[in-house]
NUZA-513934 format. One record per residue: residue number from 1; x negated, y, z of N, C-alpha, C, O in turn. Coordinates in nm, 4 decimals, padded with zeros to 6 digits. Each point is the difference from the previous one (the first is absolute). Layout:
   seq         nu         nv         nw        cau        cav        caw         cu         cv         cw         ou         ov         ow
   NUM          X          Y          Z          X          Y          Z          X          Y          Z          X          Y          Z
...
end
This chain:
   seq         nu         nv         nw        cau        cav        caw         cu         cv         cw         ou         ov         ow
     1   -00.0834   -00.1170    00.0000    00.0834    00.1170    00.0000   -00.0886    00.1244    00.0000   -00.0817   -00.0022    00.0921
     2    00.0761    00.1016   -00.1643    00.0053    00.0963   -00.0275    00.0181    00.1657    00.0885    00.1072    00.0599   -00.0090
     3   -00.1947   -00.0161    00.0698    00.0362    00.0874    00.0678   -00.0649    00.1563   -00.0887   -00.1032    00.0148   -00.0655
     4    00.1930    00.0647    00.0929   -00.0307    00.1339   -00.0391   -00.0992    00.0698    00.0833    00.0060    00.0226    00.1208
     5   -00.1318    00.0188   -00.2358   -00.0544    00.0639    00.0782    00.0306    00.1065    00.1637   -00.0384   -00.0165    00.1157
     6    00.1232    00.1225   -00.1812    00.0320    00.0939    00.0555    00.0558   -00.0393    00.1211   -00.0276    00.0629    00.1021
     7    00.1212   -00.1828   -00.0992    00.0279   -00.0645    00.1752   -00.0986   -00.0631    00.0463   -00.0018   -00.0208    00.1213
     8   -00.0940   -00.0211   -00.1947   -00.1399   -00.0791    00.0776   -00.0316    00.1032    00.0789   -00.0208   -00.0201    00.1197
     9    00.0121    00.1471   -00.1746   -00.1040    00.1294    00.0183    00.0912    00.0611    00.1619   -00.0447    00.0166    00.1135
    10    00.1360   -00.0033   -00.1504    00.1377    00.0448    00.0874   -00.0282   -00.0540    00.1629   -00.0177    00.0616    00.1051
    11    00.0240   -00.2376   -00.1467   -00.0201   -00.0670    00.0668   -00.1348   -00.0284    00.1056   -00.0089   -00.0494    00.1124
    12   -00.0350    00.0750   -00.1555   -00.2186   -00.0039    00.0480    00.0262    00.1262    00.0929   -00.0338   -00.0067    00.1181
    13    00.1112    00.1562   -00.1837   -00.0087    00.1028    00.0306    00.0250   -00.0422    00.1789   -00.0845   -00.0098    00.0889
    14    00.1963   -00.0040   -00.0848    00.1045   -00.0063    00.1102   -00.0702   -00.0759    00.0797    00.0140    00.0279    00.1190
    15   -00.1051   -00.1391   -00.1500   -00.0950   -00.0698    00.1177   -00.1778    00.0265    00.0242   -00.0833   -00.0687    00.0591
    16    00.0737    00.1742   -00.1191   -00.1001    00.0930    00.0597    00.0107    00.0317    00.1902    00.0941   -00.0252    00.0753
    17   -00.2027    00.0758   -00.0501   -00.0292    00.0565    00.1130   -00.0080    00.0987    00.0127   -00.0592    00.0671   -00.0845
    18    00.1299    00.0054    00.2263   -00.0180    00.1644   -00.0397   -00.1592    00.0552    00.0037   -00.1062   -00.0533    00.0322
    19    00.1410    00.1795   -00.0785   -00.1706    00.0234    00.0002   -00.0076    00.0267    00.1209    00.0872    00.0299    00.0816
    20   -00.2624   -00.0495   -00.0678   -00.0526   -00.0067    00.0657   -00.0664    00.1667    00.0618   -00.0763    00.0484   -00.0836
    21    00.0859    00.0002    00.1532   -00.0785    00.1400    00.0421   -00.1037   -00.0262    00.1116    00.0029   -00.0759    00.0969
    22   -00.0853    00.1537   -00.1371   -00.1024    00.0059    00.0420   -00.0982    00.1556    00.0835   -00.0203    00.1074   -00.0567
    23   -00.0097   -00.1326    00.1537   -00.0093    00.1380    00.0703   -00.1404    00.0450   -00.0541   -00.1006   -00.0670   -00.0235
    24    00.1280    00.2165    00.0097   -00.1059    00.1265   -00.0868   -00.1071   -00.0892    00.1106    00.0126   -00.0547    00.1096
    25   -00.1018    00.0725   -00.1905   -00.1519   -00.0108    00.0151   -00.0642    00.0813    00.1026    00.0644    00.1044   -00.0110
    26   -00.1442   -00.0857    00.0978   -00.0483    00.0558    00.0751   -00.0590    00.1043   -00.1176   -00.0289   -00.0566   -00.1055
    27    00.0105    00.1808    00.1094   -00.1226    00.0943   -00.0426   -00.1280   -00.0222    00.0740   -00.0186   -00.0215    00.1197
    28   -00.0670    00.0319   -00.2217   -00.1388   -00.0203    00.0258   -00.0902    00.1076    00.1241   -00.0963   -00.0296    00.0707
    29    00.1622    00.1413   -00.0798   -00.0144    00.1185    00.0545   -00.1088    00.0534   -00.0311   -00.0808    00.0361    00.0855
    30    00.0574   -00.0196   -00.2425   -00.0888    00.0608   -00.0257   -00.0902    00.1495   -00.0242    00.0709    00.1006   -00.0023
    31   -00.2043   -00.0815   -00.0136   -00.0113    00.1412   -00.0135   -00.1478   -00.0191   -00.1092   -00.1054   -00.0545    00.0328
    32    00.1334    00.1087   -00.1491   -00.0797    00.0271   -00.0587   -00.0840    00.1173   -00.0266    00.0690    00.0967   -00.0325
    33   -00.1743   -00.0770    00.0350   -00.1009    00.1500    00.0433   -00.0622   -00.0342   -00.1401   -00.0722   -00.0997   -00.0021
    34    00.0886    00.1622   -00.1044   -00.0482    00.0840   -00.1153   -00.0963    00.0883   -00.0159    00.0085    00.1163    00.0396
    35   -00.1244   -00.1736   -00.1094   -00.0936    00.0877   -00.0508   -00.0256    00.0089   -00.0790    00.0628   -00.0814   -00.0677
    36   -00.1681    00.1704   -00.0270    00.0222    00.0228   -00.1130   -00.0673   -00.1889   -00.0897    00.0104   -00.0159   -00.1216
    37   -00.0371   -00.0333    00.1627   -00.0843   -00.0869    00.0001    00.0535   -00.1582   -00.0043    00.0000   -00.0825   -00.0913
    38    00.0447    00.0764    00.2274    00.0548   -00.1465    00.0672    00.1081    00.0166    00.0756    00.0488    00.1126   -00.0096
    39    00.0195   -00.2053    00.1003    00.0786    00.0093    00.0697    00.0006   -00.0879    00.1284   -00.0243   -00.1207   -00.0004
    40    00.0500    00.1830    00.0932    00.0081   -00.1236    00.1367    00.1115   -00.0252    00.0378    00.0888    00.0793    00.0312
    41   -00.0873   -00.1911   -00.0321    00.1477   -00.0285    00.0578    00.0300   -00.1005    00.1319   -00.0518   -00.1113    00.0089
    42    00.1062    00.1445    00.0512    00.0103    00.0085    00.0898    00.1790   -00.0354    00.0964    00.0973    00.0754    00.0003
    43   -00.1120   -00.2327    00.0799    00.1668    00.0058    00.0009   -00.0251   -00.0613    00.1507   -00.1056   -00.0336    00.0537
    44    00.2403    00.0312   -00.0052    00.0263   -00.0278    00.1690    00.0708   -00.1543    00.0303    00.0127   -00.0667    00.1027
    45    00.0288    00.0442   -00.2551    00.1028   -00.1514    00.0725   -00.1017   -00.0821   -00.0203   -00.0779    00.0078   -00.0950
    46    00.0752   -00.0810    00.1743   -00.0730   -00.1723    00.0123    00.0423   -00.0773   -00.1139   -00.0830   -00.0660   -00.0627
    47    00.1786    00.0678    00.0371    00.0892   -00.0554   -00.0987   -00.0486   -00.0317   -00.1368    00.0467   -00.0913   -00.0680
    48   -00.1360    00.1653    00.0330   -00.0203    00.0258   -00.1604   -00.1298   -00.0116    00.0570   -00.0247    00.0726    00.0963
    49   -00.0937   -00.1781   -00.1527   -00.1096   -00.0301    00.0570   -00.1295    00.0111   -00.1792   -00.1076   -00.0554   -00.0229
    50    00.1897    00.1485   -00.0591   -00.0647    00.0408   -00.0499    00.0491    00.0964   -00.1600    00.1160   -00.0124   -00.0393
    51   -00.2144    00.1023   -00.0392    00.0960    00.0969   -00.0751   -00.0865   -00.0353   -00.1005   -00.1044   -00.0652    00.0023
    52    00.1841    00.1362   -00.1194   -00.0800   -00.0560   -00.1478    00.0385    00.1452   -00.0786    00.1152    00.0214   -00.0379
    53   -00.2307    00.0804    00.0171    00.0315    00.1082   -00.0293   -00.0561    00.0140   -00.2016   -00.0982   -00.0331   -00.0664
    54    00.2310    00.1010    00.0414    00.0261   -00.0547   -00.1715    00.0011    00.1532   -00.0384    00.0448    00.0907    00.0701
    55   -00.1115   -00.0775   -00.2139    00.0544    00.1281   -00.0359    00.1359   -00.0022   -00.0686    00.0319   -00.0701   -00.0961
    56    00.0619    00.1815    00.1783    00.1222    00.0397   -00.0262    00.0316   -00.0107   -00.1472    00.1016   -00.0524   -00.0456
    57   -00.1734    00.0929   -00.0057    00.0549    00.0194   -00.1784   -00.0405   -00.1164   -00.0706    00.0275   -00.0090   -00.1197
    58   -00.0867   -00.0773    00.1758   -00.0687   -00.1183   -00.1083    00.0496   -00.1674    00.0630    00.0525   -00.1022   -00.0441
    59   -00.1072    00.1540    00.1718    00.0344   -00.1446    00.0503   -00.1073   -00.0615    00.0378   -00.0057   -00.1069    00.0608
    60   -00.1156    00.2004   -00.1103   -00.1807   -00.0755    00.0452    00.0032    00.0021    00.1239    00.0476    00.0873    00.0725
    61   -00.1169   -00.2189   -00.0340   -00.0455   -00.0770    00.1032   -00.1199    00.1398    00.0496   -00.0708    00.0463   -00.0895
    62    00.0593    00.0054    00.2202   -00.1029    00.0602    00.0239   -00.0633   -00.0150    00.1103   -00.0939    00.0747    00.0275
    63    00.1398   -00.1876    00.0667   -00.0620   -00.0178    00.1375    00.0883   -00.0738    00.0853    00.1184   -00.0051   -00.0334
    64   -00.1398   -00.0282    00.0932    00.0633   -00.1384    00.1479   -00.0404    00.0496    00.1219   -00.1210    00.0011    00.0226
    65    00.2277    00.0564    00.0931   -00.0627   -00.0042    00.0928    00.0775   -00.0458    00.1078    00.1152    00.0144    00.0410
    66   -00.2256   -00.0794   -00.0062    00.0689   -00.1229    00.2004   -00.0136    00.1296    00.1077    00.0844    00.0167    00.0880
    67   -00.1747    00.0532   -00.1015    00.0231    00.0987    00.1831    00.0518    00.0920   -00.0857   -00.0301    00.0074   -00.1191
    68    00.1533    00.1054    00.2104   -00.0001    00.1268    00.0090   -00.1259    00.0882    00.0387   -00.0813   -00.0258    00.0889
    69    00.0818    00.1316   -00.1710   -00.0821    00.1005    00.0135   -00.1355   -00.0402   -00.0692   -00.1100    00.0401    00.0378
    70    00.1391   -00.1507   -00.1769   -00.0851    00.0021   -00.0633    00.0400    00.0824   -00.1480    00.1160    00.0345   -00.0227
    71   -00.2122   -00.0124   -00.0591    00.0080    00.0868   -00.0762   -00.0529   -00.0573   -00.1615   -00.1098   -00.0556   -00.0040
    72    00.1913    00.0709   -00.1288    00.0050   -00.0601   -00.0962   -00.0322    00.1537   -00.1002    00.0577    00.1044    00.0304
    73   -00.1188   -00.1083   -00.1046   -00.1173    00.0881   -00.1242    00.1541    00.0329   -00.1254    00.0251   -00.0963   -00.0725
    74    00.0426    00.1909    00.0585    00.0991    00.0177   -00.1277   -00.0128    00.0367   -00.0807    00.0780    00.0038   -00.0952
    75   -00.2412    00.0596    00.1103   -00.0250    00.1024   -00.1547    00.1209    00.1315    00.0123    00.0451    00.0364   -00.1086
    76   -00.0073    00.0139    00.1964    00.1159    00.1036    00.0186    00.1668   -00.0624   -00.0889    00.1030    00.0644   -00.0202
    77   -00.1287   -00.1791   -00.0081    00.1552   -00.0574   -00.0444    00.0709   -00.0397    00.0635   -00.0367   -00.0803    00.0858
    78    00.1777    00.1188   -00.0977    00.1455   -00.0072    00.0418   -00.0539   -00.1424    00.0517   -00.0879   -00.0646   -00.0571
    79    00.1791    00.0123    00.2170   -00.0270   -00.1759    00.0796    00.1371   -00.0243    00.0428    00.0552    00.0825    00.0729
    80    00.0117   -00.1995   -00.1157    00.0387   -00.0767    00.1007   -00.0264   -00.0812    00.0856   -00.0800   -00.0827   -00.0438
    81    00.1097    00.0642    00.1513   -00.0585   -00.1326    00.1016    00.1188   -00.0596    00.0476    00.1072    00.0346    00.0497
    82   -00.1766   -00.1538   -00.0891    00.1604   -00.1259   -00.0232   -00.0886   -00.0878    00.1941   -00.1106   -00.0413    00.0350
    83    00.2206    00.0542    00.0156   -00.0407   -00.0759    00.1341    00.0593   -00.1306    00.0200    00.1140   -00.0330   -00.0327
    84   -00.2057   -00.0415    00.0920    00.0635   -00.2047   -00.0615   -00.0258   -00.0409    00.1621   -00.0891    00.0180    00.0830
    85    00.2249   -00.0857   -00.0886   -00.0454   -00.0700    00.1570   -00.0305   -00.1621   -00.0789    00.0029   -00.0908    00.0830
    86   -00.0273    00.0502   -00.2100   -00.0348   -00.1177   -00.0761    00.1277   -00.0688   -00.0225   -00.0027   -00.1028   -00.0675
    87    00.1440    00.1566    00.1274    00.1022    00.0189   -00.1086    00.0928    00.0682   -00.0419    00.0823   -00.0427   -00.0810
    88   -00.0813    00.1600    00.1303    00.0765    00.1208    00.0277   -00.0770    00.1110   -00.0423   -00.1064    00.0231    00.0573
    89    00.1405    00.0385   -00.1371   -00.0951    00.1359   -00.0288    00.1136    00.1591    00.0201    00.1193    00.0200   -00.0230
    90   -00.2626    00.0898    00.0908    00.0875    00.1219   -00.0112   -00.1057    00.0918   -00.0711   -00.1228   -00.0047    00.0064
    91    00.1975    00.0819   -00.0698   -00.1126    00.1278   -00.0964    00.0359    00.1118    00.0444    00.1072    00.0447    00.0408
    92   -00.2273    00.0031   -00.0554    00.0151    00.1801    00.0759   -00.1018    00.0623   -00.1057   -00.1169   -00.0307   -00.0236
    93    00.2109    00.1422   -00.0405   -00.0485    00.0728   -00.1293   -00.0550    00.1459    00.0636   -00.0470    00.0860   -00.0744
end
C-alpha cells in the first residue's frame, strides 16, 4: 500500500520533539587593548580556556592564545577573537 508523501511528512511532523532551548552562553568578559600594532586580549571567565584571534575582513588565522593578557602582532588590521571552551565558542569584535 501506498502512502502519500505529504501524510508521511504530516505524520513524522506531529512525532517530533519539542525543541530543545538552550541557556545564552556565559560571555567571555572580555577586553581588548589596541595598538597600532597588535592586540592583547584579555578575558575573566574560566570558561573559555582559550581565543583564536582572526582578521575581521578575511578570516586569517593570526594567533592562539591560552593566558589572558597575552598579546597577538595585527599589522594594525581589523580582529576578531572567537573564544572556545573546545565546544562552545564566543566572538568579541
Amino acid at each position: 500500500m501506498r502512502v502519500p508523501t505529504r501524510l508521511a511528512v504530516q505524520q513524522s511532523e506531529r512525532r517530533t520533539s519539542p525543541e530543545r532551548r538552550e541557556s545564552p552562553e556565559p560571555s567571555p568578559d572580555a577586553m581588548l587593548d589596541r595598538s597600532a600594532r597588535a592586540v592583547r586580549v584579555r578575558w575573566q571567565n574560566a570558561r573559555y580556556r582559550m581565543a583564536m584571534v582572526r582578521d575581521a575582513n578575511t578570516g586569517a588565522l593570526m594567533g592562539f592564545v591560552r593566558r589572558s593578557g597575552a598579546t597577538v602582532a595585527t599589522g594594525g588590521r581589523n580582529v576578531e577573537v572567537v573564544f572556545s571552551d573546545g565546544v562552545r565558542s564566543a566572538v568579541q569584535r
